[in-house]
C-alpha positions in Angstrom: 182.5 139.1 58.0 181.9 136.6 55.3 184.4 136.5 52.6 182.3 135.5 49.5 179.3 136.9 48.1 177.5 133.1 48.4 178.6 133.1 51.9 176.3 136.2 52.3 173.8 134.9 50.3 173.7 131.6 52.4 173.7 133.8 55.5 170.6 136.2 54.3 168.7 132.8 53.2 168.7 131.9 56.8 166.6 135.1 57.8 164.1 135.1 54.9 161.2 136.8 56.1 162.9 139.0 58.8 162.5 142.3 60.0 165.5 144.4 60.1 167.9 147.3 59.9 169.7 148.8 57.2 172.4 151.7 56.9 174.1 152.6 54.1 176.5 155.1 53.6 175.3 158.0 51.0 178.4 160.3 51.3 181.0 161.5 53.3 178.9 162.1 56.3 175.9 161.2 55.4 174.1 157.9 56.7 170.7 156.7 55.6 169.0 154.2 58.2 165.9 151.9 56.8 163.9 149.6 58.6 161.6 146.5 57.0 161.5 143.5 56.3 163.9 140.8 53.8 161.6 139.3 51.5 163.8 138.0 48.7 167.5 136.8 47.7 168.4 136.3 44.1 171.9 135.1 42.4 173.4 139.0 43.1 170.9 141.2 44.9 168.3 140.7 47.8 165.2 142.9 48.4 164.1 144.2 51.6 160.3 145.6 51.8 160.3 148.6 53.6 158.2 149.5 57.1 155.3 152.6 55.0 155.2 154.2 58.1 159.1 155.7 57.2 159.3 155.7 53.6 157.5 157.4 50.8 158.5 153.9 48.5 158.0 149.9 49.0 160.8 147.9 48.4 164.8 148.4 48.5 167.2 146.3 47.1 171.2 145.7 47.5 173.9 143.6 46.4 175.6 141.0 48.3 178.9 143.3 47.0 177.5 146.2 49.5 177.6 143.7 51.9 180.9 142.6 51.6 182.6 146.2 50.9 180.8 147.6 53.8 179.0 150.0 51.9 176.1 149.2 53.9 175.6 147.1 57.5 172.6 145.0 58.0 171.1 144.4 61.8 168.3 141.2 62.5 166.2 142.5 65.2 166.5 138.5 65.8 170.0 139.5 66.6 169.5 142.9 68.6 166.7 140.7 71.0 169.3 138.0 71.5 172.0 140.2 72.4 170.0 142.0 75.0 168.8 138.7 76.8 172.7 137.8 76.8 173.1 140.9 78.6 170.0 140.6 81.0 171.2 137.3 81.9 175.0 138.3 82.8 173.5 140.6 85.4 
């Protein structure tokens, strides 16, 4: 995990554009899971424009803190796809 918050913002930078999965933690045992796609990254926050189809608003955003606490986890679907050749091939 990256251990500054410009790290992150480096890191997000990279996959401007995007589609992919958040979850953030909204309690004790409750989890809230969002899909769309990252469309901006500014000095503390980044923005991720969410899929209509399974939300009732447009657009999301988070700090690069919620990142680093681990208040929420992001997924690339970039990164999901690569994982599952990796394990198509090693069979």
């Amino acid at each position: 995990m990256p251990t500054s918050l410009q790290t992150i913002k480096s890191n997000l930078d990279q996959h401007l554009g995007e589609n992919l999965t958040v979850v953030a933690q909204a309690g004790r045992k409750k989890v809230i899971r969002r899909r769309g796609t990252l469309s901006e990254t500014f000095h503390s926050v980044f923005v991720v424009n969410l899929d209509q189809n399974e939300n009732s608003f447009e657009r999301v955003s988070y700090s690069y803190a919620d990142l680093l606490t681990k208040s929420i986890d992001i997924t690339f679907d970039s990164e999901v796809e690569e994982a599952n050749e990796e394990e198509a091939d090693a069979e």
